[in-house]
N, C-alpha and C positions, 0 to 999 in steps of 0.2 A: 622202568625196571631194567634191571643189568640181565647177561647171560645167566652171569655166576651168581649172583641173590636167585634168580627162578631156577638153577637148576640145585640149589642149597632145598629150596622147597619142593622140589619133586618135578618142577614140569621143565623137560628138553625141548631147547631151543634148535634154533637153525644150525646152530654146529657148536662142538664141546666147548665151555670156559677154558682157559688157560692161566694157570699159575703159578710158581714153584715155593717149595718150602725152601728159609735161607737166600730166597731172591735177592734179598737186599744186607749184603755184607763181603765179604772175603773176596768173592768173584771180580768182584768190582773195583778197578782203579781207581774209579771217581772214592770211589767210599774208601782205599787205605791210603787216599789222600788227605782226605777230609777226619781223617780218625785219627792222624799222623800225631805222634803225642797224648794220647787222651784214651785212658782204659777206660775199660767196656762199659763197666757200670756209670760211668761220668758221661759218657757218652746215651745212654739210655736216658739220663734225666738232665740231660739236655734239649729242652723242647725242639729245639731248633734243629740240633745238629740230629735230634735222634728222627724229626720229621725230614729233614733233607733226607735221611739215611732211606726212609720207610719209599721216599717219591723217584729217587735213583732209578730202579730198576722198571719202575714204570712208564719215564721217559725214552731208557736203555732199548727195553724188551716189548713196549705195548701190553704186559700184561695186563688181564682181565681184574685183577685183584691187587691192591699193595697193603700186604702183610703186617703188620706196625713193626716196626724195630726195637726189642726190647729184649730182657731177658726172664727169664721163669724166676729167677732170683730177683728180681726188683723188686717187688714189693715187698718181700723178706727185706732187703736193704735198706729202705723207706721207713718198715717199722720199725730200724734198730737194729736189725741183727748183726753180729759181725760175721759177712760174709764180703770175699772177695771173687774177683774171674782171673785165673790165673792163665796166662797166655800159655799156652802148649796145655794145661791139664781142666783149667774147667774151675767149677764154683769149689772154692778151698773155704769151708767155716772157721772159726773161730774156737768154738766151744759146742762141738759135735752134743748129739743128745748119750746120754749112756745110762742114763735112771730114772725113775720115777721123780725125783726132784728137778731134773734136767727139763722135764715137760714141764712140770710146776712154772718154772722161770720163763720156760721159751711163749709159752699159753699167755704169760702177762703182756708181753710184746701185741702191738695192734694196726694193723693195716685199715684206715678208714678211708683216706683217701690221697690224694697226690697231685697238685695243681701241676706239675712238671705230665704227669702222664697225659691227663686232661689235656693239657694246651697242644702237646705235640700233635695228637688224635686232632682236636680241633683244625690245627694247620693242615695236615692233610685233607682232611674232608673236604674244606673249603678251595685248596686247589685244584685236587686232583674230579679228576669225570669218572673216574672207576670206584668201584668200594672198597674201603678200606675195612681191613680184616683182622679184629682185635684175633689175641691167642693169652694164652697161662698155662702154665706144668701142672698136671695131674698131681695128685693129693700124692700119690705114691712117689712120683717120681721126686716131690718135694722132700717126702719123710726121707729119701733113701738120700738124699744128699745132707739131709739135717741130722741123720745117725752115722751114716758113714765119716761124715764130716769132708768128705771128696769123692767124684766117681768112683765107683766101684764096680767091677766084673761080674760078681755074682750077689751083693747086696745081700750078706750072711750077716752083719749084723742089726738091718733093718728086717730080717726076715724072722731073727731069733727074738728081736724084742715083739715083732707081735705076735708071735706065741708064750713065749716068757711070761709078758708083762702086759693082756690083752685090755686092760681098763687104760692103760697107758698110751696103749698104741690106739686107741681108741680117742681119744683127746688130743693125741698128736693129728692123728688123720681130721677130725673133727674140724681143726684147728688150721691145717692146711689146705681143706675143701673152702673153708671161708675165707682165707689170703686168697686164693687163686678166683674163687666166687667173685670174692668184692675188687679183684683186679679187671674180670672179666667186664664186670659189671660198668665200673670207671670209663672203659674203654668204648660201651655199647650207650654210656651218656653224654661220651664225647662224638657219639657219630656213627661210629662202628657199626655194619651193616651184617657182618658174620664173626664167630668167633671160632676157635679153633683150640680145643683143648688137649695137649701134644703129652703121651705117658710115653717117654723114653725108657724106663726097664718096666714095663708090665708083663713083657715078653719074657720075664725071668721066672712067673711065678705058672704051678699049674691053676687047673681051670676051676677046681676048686676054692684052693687057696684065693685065687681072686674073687669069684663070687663072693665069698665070704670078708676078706677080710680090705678090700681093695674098693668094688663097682659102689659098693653103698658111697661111699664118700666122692667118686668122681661124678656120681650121680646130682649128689650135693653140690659140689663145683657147678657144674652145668645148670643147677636148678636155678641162677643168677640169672640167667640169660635168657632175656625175651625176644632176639632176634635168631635166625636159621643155628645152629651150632655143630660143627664138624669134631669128628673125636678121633684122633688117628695115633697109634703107637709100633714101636719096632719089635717085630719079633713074634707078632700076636696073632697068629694063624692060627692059635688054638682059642682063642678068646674071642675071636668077629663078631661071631652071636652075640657074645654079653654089654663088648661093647657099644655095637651097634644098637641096643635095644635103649640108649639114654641120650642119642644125639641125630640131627636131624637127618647129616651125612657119616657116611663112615668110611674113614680116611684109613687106606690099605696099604702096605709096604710092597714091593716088588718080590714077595717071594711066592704071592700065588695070582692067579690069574683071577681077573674081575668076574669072569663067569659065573666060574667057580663060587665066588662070593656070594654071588646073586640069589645063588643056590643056598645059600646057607642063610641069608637075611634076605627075603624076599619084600620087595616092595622097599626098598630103600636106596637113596640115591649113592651114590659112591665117590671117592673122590680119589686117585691115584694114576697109571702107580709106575710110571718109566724107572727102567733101572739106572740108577744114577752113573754104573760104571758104561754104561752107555753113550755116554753124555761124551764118552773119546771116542767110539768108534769110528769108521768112514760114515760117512753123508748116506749112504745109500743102506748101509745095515740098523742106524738109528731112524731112515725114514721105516723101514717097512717096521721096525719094533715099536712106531706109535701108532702108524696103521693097525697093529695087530692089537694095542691098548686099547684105541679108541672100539675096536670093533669089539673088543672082549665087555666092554661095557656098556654095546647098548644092551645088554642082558639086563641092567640096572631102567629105575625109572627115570635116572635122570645120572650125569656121567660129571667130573668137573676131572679137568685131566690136570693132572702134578706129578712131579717125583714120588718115587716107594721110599724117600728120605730126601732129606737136605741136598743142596745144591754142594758139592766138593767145591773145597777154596782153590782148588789150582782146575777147575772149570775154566774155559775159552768162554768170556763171555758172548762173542759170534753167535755160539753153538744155542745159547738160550735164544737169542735172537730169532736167530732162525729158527729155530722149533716152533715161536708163535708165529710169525710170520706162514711156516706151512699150515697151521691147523687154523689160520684164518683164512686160505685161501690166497694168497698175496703172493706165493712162488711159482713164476715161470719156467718150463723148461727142465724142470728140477728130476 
């Protein structure tokens, strides 16, 4: 059994897991050499290239865990959709939703499975000695790219259809818990040892509005998953509690302390949360801010240490290096 599988189930080992969100992409020369020519989505359902992608940073880094390389839109892409990744802006659709007929058509679309995802998962498992660690986008964070039709700031037009139109928005979410479910799912029959269910705007909505109209369905997502499952979003220091109460770990952002957290879902393991602007400081101001991480988490029953977000693309990759390297014990002199 690994660090990071026992401490996904609650029990702390000899010293914290180590892992980063985004480990494996932008930071890495190997990987925008290897990418050279080939957008994103071509690259994701390339078994090959999207498993080299996924093992990079685990040869790079020693990390404890190699993240799969994909995107939250893939298997939107897979069933048909027309969705793109546009370099500088993000997932651009086709034909955003904007009515009740809109869901009609998108709801016919079907995600059942994907020999490209399958094989790549396969590839990794079979080489790597660590776990490989499927992930999928939150039912939200899916709707709010399927109505906006592109990132959005404040995600006002996914917020007004599910009040508007709540039978709608209902079949939408429905609908996105079983894409991201049966992605998760794909990834945990190809091997996958954890999964990791990532809500990019849930931090946009109060704590109400989410109870209600948001947790049921990411609950659903997750409810696919028979192995550990971590559920981490930006921005949600108002929501810990709720999400926390539908996944095994609860994946925290850098804007409050794990203590803290500990305090508010007792008895649940944690998984965070260096701050990523960190990641430039001197040597000796980011040594004592993961001293101060890992200690703010043994309040937790079990701690897996990662970013409060993504790894930045103009990251030194050294600087990952090193960070595992000190939380295994392996730095002299330092």
């Amino acid at each position: 059994m690994s660090l990071l599988i026992d401490a996904a189930r609650g029990t702390r080992g000899e010293r914290v897991p180590v892992w980063f969100m985004r480990q494996a992409g932008r930071s890495l020369p190997e990987y925008r050499s290897l990418r050279e020519g080939t957008n994103m989505l071509d690259a994701c359902l390339n078994p090959e290239m999207a498993a080299e992608i996924t093992m990079q940073p685990v040869r790079r880094h020693g990390v404890d865990g190699a993240v799969f390389f994909s995107d939250i839109v893939t298997p939107l892409k897979v069933a048909g959709i027309d969705v793109d990744i546009k370099p500088g802006v993000g997932p651009v659709f086709g034909n955003p939703i904007a009515s009740a007929a809109d869901v009609d058509k998108l709801v016919a679309y079907e995600f059942e499975d994907s020999p490209e995802i399958r094989k790549a998962v396969e590839i990794c498992v079979n080489e790597l000695d660590v776990p490989v660690l499927g992930f999928g986008g939150a039912p939200f964070t899916l709707a709010a790219y399927l109505v906006e039709g592109k990132p959005s700031r404040d995600h006002l037009a996914a917020r007004s259809l599910m009040y508007s139109d709540p039978v709608s928005w209902d079949r939408l979410m429905t609908w996105a818990a079983d894409v991201t479910g049966r992605f998760l799912q794909i990834q945990i029959e190809a091997g996958a040892s954890v999964v990791q269910l990532f809500d990019s705007w849930a931090g946009s909505l109060s704590k109400a509005t989410y109870r209600e109209k948001v947790l049921p369905y990411s609950e659903r997502a997750l409810s696919y998953a028979n192995v550990p499952t971590i559920h981490f979003g930006t921005g949600t220091t108002g929501i810990l509690p709720e999400m926390g109460s539908i996944a095994s770990v609860l994946g925290v952002d850098y804007r409050i302390p794990l203590n803290e957290v500990a305090q508010l879902v007792s008895n649940k393991p944690l998984q965070g949360n260096l701050d990523p602007a960190l990641l430039f400081a001197p040597w000796e101001v980011l040594r004592a801010h993961i001293d101060e991480v890992i200690e703010s988490g043994r309040a937790a029953p079990a701690h897996i240490l990662n970013l409060g977000h993504g790894v930045p693309p103009n990251t030194d990759p050294t600087v990952l290096t090193k960070i595992v390297s000190y939380v295994k014990g392996e730095l002299t002199g330092e």
